[in-house]
C-alpha positions in Angstrom: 50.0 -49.4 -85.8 50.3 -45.8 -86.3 47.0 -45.4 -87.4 45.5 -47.3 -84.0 47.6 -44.7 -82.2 46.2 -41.9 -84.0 42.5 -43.0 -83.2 43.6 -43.1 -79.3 44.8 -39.6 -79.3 41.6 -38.0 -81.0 39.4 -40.3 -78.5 41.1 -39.0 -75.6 41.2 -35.3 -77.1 37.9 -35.1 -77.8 36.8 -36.5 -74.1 38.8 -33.7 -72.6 37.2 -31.0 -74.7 33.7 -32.6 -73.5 35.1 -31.9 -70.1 35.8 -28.8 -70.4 32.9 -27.7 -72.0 30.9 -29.6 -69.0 33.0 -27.7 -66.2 32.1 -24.3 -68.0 28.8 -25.2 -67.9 28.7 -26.1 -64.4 30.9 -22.8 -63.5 28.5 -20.7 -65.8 25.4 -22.7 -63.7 26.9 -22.4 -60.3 28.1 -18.7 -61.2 24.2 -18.4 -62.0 22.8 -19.7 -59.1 25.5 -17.4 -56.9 24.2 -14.6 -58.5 20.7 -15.7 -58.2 20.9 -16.2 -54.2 23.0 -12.9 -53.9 20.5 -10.9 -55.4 17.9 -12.7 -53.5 19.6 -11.7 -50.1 19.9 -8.6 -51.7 16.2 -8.0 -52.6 15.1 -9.4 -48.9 18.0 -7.3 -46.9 16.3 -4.1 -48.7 12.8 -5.1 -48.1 12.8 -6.5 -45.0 15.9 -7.5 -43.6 17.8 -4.0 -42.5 14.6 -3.6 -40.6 14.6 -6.6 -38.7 16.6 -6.7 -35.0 17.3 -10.2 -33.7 18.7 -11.5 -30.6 18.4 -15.0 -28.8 19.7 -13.5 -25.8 15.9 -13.3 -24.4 14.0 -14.9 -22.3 10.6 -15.2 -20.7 9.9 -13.1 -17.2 6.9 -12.9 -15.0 6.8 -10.6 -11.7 6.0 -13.8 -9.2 5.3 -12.9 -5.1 6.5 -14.4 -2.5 4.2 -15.4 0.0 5.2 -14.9 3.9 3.3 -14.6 7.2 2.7 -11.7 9.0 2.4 -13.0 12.2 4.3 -16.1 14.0 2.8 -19.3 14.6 2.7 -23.1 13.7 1.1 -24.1 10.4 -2.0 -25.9 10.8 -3.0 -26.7 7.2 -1.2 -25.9 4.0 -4.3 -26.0 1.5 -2.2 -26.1 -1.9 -0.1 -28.1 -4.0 2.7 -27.5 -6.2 1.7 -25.7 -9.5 -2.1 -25.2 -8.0 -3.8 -22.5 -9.8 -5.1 -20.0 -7.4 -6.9 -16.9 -7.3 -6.2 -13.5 -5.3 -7.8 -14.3 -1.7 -8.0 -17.9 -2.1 -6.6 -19.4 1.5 -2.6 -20.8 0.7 -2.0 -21.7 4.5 -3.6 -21.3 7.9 -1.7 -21.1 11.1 -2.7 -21.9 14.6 -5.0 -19.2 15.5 -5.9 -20.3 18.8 -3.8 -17.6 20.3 -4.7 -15.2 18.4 -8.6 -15.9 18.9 -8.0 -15.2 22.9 -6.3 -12.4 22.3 -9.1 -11.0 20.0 -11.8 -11.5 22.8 -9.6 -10.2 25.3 -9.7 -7.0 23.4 -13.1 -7.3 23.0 -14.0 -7.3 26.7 -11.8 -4.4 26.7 -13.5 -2.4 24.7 -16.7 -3.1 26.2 -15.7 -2.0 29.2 -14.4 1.4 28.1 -17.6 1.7 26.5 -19.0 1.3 30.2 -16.9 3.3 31.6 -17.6 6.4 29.2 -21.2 5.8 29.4 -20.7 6.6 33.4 -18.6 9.4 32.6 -21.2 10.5 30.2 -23.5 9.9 33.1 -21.4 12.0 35.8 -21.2 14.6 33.4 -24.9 15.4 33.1 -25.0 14.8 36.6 -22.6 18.0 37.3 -24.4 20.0 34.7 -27.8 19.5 36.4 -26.3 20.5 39.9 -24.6 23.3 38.4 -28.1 24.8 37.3 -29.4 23.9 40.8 -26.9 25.4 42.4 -27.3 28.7 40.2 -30.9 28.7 41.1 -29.7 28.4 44.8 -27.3 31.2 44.5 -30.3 33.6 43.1 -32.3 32.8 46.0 -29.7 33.9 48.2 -28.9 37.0 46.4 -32.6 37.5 47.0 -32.3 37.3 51.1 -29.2 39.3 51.0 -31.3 42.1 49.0 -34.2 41.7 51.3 -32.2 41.9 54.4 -30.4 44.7 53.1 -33.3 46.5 52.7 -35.0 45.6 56.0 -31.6 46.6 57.4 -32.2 50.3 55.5 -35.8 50.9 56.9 -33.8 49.8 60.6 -31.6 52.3 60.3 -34.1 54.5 59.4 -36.2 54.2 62.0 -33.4 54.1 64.7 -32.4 57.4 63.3 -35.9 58.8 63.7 -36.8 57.4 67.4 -33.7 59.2 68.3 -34.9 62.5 67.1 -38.2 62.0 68.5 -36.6 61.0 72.1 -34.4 64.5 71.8 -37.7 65.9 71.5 -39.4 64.3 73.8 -42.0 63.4 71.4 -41.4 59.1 72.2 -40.5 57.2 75.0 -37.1 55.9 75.5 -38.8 52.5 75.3 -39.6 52.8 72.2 -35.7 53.8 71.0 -34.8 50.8 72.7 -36.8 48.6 70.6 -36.1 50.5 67.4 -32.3 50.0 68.4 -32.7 46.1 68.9 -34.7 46.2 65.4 -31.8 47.7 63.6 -29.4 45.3 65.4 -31.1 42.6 64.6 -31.6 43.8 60.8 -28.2 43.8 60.8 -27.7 40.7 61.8 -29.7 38.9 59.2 -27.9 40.9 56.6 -24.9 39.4 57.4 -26.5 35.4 57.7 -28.0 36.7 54.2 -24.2 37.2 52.6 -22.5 34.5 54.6 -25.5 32.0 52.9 -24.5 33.7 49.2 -21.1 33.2 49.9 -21.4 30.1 50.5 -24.1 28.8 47.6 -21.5 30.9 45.7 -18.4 28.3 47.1 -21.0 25.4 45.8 -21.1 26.7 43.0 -17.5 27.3 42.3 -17.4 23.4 43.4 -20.0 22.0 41.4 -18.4 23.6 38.4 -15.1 22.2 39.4 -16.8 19.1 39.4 -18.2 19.5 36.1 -14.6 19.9 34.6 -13.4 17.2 36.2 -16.6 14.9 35.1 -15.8 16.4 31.1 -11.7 15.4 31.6 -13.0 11.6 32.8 -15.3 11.7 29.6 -12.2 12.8 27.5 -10.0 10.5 28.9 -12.6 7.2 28.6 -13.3 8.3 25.2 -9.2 8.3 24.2 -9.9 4.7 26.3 -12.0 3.4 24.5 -10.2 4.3 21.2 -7.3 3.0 22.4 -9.2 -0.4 23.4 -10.6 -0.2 19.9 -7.3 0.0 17.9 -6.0 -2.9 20.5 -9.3 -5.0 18.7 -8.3 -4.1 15.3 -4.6 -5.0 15.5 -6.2 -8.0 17.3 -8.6 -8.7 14.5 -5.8 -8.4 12.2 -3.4 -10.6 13.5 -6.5 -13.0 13.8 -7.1 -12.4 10.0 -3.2 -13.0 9.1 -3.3 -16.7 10.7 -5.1 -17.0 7.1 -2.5 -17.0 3.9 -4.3 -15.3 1.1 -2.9 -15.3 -2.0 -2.3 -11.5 -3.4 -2.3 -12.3 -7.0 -4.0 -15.1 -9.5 -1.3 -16.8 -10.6 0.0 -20.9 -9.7 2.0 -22.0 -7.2 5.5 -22.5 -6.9 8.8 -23.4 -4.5 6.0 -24.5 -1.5 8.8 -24.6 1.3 5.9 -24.5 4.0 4.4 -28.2 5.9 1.9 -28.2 8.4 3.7 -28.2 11.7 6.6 -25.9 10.6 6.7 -22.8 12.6 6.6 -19.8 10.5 7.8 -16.4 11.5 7.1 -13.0 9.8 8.7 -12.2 6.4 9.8 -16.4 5.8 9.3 -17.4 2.2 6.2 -19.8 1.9 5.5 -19.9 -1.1 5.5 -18.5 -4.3 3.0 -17.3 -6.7 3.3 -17.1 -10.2 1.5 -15.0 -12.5 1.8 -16.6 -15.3 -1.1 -15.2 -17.3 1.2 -11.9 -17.0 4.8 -13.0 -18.3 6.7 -11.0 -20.7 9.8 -11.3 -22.6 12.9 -9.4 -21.5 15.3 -9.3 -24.5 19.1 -8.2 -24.2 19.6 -6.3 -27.7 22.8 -4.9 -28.4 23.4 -0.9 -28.0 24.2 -1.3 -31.3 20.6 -2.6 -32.2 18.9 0.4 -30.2 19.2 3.0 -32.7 15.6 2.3 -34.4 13.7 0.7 -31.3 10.9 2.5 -30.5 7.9 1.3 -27.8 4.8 -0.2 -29.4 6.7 -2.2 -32.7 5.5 -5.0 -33.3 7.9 -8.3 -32.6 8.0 -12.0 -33.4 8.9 -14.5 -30.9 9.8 -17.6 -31.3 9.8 -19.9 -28.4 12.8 -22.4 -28.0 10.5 -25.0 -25.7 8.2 -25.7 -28.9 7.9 -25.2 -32.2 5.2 -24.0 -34.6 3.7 -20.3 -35.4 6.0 -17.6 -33.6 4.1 -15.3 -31.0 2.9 -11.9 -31.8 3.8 -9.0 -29.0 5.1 -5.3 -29.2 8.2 -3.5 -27.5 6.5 -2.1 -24.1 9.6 -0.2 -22.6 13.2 0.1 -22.2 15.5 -0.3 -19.1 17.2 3.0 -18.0 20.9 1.5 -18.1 22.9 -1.6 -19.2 23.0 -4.5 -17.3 26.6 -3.6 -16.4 25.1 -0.5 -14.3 23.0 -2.5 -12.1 25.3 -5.3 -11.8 26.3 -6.7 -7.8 30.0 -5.5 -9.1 29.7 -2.8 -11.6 33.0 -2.9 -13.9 35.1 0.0 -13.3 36.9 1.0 -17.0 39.3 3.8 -15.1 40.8 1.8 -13.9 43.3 -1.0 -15.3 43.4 -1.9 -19.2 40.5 -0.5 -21.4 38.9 -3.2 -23.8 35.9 -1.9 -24.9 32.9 -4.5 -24.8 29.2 -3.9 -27.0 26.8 -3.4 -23.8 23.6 -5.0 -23.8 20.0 -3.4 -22.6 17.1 -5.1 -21.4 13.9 -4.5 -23.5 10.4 -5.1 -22.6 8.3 -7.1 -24.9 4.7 -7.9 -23.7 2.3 -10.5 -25.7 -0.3 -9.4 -27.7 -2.3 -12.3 -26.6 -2.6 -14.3 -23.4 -0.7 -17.4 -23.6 -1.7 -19.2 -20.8 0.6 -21.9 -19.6 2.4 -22.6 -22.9 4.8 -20.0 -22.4 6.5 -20.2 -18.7 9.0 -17.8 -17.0 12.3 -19.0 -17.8 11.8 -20.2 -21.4 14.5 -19.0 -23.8 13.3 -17.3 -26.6 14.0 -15.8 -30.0 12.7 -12.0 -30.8 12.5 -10.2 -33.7 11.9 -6.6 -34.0 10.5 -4.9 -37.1 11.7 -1.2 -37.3 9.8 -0.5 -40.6 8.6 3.2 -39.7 5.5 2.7 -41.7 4.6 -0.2 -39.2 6.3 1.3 -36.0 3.7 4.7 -37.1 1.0 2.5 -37.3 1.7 0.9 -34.0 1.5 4.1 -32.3 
């Protein structure tokens, strides 16, 4: 009895020490294994992992238009679908342009008939310039009668004076005073027709010039015409052109509000295009995550909609402020209780390669930053 006993205890001893020596062995194991995995964090941290900067708080942008008219009218054709890709100048919408066309040939016929008119004026004025020189010839011609009358009026005079010295002599006949007398007067008297006539080609003259002015002013003032008809064409033209909805960027379509038969005014959304050949990542890092950010380091990016290889780009630029600062309602920390909150800045990232339409604006993302200054020199 004693001796069964005996054998129970020892069993039961001995399986207890096994125990214990297999829990030492696991602590020793696990003890190994924690040490193992802490100095394999440790390794990484100090090889890679202090450089790396991480944030999920990112997301994919692209800088899409919105398409508008410039001019009013009903929409005759809308020649896109939803997510259509287009090209810059490709035709989105077309309005009703009969309007427009009228308009556009009314300014037309305007313009041709400035051009009419200054062509006249242009005429008129060469006109007056010819009669001017005419009337500068005729004006020499009667500066030549008054001379010659002026001078037959001299030799008069002359000869009255000398009959009446010859009468006080008696050396001619009273007769022949007389005549030289009615000479002299007569002289005289064509002097004076001789200036009234210069006078007078002079008054032409003075006309014909005024004429002349007035003929250059019409020419100035059809030319400014005709200008004026000319910018009424192009705004016509213009408006003509705008009944045609071009798109101003390749990109694909999006948020197509507009139907054929809607009336559309100037600046109402359309449409939208997006560019998404040109989308970027706008990651939120932490101030705290700043310090060793520098443009042109090289960043991973993983992309939540799919999974595979992460995405290659670089850090392109910084924003100037938090997005606190440019907030609708920027907080106001003078006022009230102070808790202070870890602000986050938006930071560029552009793709090192085109992605096409795997990667969309609006996808959330995951970036990683590598700060290793050997690789941030070798970026720049």
């Amino acid at each position: 009895m004693n001796i069964a006993v005996d054998e129970n205890v020892h069993a039961e001893r001995e399986q207890q020490a096994r125990r214990a020596i297999r829990q030492r062995r696991l602590l020793l194991s696990g003890g190994g294994l924690a040490g193992l995995a802490l100095l394999g964090w440790g390794i990484y941290w100090f090889a890679n992992g202090q450089y790396l900067q991480t944030t999920d708080d990112a997301y994919v942008r692209a800088d899409w238009v919105t398409v508008s008219a410039r001019v009013s009218g009903y929409v005759a054709r809308v020649e896109v679908q939803d997510d259509q890709p287009v090209k810059a100048g490709d035709v989105l919408v077309r309005l009703e342009s009969h309007d427009y066309q009228a308009l556009h040939d009314q300014a037309r016929a305007a313009v041709e008939q400035a051009r009419s008119a200054l062509l006249a004026a242009r005429a008129s004025q060469q006109v007056a310039s010819e009669r001017i020189e005419q009337q500068r010839q005729a004006v020499n011609q009667a500066e030549a009668a008054v001379r010659s009358a002026a001078a037959e009026n001299r030799r008069s005079e002359l000869d009255q004076q000398r009959y009446r010295g010859l009468v006080r002599d008696s050396a001619a006949t009273a007769q022949r005073l007389e005549s030289a007398n009615a000479n002299a007067q007569q002289a005289h008297a064509a002097l004076q027709g001789a200036q009234a006539r210069l006078r007078e080609q002079q008054a032409l003259l003075a006309v014909t010039c005024a004429q002349a002015q007035l003929a250059e002013a019409q020419v100035q003032q059809q030319t400014a015409a005709q200008a004026s008809a000319e910018a009424s064409q192009t705004l016509a033209a213009q408006n003509l052109g705008d009944t045609l909805i071009r798109a101003p960027i390749d990109g694909v379509v999006g948020q197509r509000r507009v139907r054929a038969g809607q009336y559309a005014v100037p600046g109402q959304p359309l449409l939208a295009v997006v560019p998404v050949q040109q989308s970027y990542v706008v990651a939120n890092y932490k101030e705290t995550q700043l310090a060793n950010l520098h443009p042109g380091q090289p960043v991973r990016i993983r992309v939540d909609s799919f999974s595979g290889e992460p995405l290659q780009g670089h850090v392109a630029s910084f924003s100037p402020g938090s997005g606190s600062v440019f907030a609708l309602l920027p907080s106001d920390n003078a006022t009230g209780n102070f808790t202070k909150i870890v602000q986050r800045f938006p930071v560029r990232i552009l793709f090192d390669a085109p992605e096409g339409a795997r990667v969309l604006p609006g996808m959330s993302v995951t970036t990683t930053v590598d700060t290793r200054p050997r690789q941030a020199g070798h970026e720049q």
